[in-house]
N, C-alpha and C positions, 0 to 999 in steps of 0.2 A: 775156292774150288767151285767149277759148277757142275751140276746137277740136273741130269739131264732124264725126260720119262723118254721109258722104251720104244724104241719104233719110231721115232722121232728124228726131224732134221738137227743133228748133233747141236748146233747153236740156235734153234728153234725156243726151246726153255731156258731160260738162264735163274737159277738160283744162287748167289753169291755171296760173301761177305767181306766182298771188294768194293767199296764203295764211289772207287775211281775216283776221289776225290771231294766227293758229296757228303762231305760231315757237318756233324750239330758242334756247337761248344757244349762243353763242358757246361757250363750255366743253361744252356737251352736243354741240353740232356737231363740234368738236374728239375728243371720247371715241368719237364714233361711228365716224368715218371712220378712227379709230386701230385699230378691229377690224375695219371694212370698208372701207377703202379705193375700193374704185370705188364705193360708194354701198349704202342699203338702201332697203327698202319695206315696210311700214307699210300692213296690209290688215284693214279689217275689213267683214263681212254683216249685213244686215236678210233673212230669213227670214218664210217662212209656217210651221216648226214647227222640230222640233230632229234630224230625220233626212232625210240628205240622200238618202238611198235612197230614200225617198218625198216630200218638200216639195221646195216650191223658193225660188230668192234672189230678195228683191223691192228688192233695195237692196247695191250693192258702190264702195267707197270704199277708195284709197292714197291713203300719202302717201310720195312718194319723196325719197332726200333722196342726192345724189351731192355731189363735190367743188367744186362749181360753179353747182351750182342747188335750188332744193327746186321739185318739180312736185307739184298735186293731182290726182287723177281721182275722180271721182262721178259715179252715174247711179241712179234708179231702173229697177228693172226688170219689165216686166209680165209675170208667174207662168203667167198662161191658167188660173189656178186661184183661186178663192176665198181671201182672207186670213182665217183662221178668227179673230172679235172676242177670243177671249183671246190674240192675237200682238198685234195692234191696238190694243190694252190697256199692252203695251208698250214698245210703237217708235211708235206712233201712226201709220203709214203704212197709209193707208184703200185699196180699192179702184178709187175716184176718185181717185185719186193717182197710180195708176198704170195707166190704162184705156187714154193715149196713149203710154205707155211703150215704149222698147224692150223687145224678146224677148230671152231670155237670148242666141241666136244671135246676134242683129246686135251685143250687147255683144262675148262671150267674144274674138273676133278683137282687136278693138282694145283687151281690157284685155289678153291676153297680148303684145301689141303694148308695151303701155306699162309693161307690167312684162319684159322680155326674160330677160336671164339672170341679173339681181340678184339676190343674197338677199332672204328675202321675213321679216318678225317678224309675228306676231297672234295675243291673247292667248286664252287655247285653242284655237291653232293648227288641233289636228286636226280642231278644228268646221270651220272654216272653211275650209282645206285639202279637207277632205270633199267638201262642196258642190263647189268649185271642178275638184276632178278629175272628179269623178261627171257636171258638164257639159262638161268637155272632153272626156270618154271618151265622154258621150253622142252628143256633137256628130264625133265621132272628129276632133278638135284634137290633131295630135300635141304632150305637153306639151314643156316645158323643163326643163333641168337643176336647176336654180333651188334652193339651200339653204334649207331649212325650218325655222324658231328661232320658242321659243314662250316669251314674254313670261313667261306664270303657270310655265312651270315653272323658268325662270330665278329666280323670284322669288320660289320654295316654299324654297331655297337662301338666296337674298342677304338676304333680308325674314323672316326666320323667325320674328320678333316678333310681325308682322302677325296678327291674331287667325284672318283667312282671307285666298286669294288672289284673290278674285275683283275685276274689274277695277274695282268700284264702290267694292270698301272701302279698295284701295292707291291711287287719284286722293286718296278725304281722308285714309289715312296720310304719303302723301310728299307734300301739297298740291300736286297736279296741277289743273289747274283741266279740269273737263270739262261744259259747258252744256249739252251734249243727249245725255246717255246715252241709250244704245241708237239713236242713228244713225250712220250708219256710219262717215261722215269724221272727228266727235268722237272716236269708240271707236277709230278706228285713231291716230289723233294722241296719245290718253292712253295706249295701249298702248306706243307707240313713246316715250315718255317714261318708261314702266314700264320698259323693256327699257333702258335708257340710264341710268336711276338703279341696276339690275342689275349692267351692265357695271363701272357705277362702284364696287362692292363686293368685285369678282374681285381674286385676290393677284397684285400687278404682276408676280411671275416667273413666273407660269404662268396667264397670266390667259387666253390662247389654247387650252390643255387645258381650264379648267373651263370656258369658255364652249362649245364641244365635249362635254364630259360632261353639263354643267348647263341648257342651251340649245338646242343643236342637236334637230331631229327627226331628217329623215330630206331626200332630195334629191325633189324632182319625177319626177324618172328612173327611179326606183325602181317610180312605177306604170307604167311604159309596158305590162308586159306581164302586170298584173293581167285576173279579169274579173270582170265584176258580179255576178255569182251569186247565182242567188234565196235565198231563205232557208230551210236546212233543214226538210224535216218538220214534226219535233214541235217549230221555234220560231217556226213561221204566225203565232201569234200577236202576238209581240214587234210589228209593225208597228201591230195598234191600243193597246196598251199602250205603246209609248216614247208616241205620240201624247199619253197623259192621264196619263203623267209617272207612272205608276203605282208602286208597290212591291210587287215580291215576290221571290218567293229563287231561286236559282239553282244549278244543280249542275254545278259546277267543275272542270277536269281538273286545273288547274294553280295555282300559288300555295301560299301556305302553310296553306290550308284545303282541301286538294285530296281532289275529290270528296264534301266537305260542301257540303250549300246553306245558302248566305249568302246574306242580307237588301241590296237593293240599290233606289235609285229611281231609276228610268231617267232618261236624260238623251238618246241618239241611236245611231243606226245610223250606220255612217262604211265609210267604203272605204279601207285604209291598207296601205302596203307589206307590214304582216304578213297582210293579206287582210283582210274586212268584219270589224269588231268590234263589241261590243255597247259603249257608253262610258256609266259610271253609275256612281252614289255609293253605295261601299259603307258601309254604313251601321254595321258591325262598325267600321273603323277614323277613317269619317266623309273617305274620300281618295275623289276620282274615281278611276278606275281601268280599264282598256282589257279587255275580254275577246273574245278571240277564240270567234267563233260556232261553229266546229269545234269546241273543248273545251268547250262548252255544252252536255250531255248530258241534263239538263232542267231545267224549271222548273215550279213552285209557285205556288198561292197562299193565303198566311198569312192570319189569321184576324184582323179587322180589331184588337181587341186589343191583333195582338202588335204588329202595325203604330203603333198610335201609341203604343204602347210604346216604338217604336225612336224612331219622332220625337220622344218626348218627350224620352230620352235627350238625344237630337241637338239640342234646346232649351236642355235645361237648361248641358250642356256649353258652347255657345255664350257660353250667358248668365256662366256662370261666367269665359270668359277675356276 
């Protein structure tokens, strides 16, 4: 049955426990509730760009799975903002798709609703996490406690073969079946099968520490008493560059190249217990990588060149493994 909140375009919310076909086995059901026990949730977003500090969710999908039931939630969401055509390009979710949609408000209540105090898995979590807090903080939703486990970096660990982690290339390494990449309910259900073929690789006497070391982010709780903060000065800029996915270099306080600037291509701005980060591929080691905006003391821009110099690299390398 679905489930519909009030005042609402009747297929606007979907709560269900129809799974349409989207089931665990029996042994993946089994391994899951063996590390969580009262249940997890399985979350992933459709987006107008890749920073949640500036875009917003046009599409948010779980899949919960406790000792007793599997529940789905979907909805799309209307932005109040333009879908710029190269997101639309894609996830395929057009404007007219979502013109009747609910507002991120009249969602947020009843998805924190239906995700309560569970654990939550989504595969690069901190994206999605991002968004998620940035509109409960917007909306001042006091959050939940709620454990936060990221699929890709359990699976940088279990899956080390995999050529890379991204959630498109481990559905065809561990034949995950996934039909409609880049929407949301698909992505959260192959993510949650990522994270379950993960669990399934932990050393049985300590499989509860590396899932902790290897898994775990951080708790919901942790931002209660962050706050959004603009963006420094001299890094104005980063907001229309993460936008066009740009490359350029960075000057670091911290890591093991501290205070050289390194070559990186943006990926998003995020809001995260260690405070706003910059999250981008560094292009020196080819890892995503989390930089806190505080120790971002400047930034460059390389000479086209050296830039596809680095991507070339980044090609060829690829292509080799």
């Amino acid at each position: 049955m679905f489930k519909n909140r009030e005042n609402l375009n009747p297929v606007s919310i979907r709560i269900s426990n129809d799974t349409n076909g989207m089931d665990l086995t029996n042994s993946e059901r089994q391994t899951l509730l063996e590390f969580f026990p009262e249940g997890l949730i399985a979350i992933d977003l459709e987006t107008t760009g890749l920073s949640p500090l500036v875009d917003r969710i046009i599409e948010i999908a779980a899949y919960k799975i406790t000792s007793t039931e599997t529940t789905l939630f979907t909805t799309l969401i209307n932005p109040e903002i333009p879908i710029p055509p190269h997101t639309t390009a894609i996830h395929n979710i057009t404007d007219d798709m979502v013109k009747d949609s609910p507002k991120l408000i009249q969602v947020l209540e009843e998805f924190k609703s239906f995700l309560g105090e569970l654990p939550i898995v989504a595969h690069n979590a901190k994206f999605d996490l991002g968004f998620i807090v940035m509109g409960l903080q917007r909306e001042k939703i006091k959050l939940s406690s709620a454990l936060i486990y990221c699929s890709c970096k359990l699976a940088r660990i279990t899956h080390k073969e995999v050529v890379n982690h991204k959630l498109g290339t481990l559905v065809l390494e561990l034949g995950i079946p996934l039909l409609n990449h880049h929407r949301a309910l698909d992505d959260a259900y192959a993510s949650l099968k990522i994270f379950i073929k993960g669990l399934e690789r932990l050393a049985p006497e300590k499989k509860q520490q590396e899932l902790k070391a290897h898994g775990y982010l951080f708790s919901l709780g942790q931002f209660d008493e962050l706050k959004n903060g603009e963006l420094p000065a001299h890094l104005d800029e980063l907001n229309k560059l993460v936008k066009e996915a740009a490359v350029i270099e960075i000057q670091y306080t911290g890591g093991n190249h501290k205070n050289k600037f390194r070559p990186v291509k943006l990926t998003s701005l995020l809001n995260t217990p260690d405070g706003n980060i910059l999250y981008a591929r560094c292009l020196w080691s080819d890892m995503y990588k989390s930089f806190k905006l505080n120790k971002i003391t400047a930034l460059r821009h390389p000479e086209a060149s050296k830039i596809q110099e680095w991507l070339l690299k980044e090609q060829t390398k690829k292509t080799q493994s």
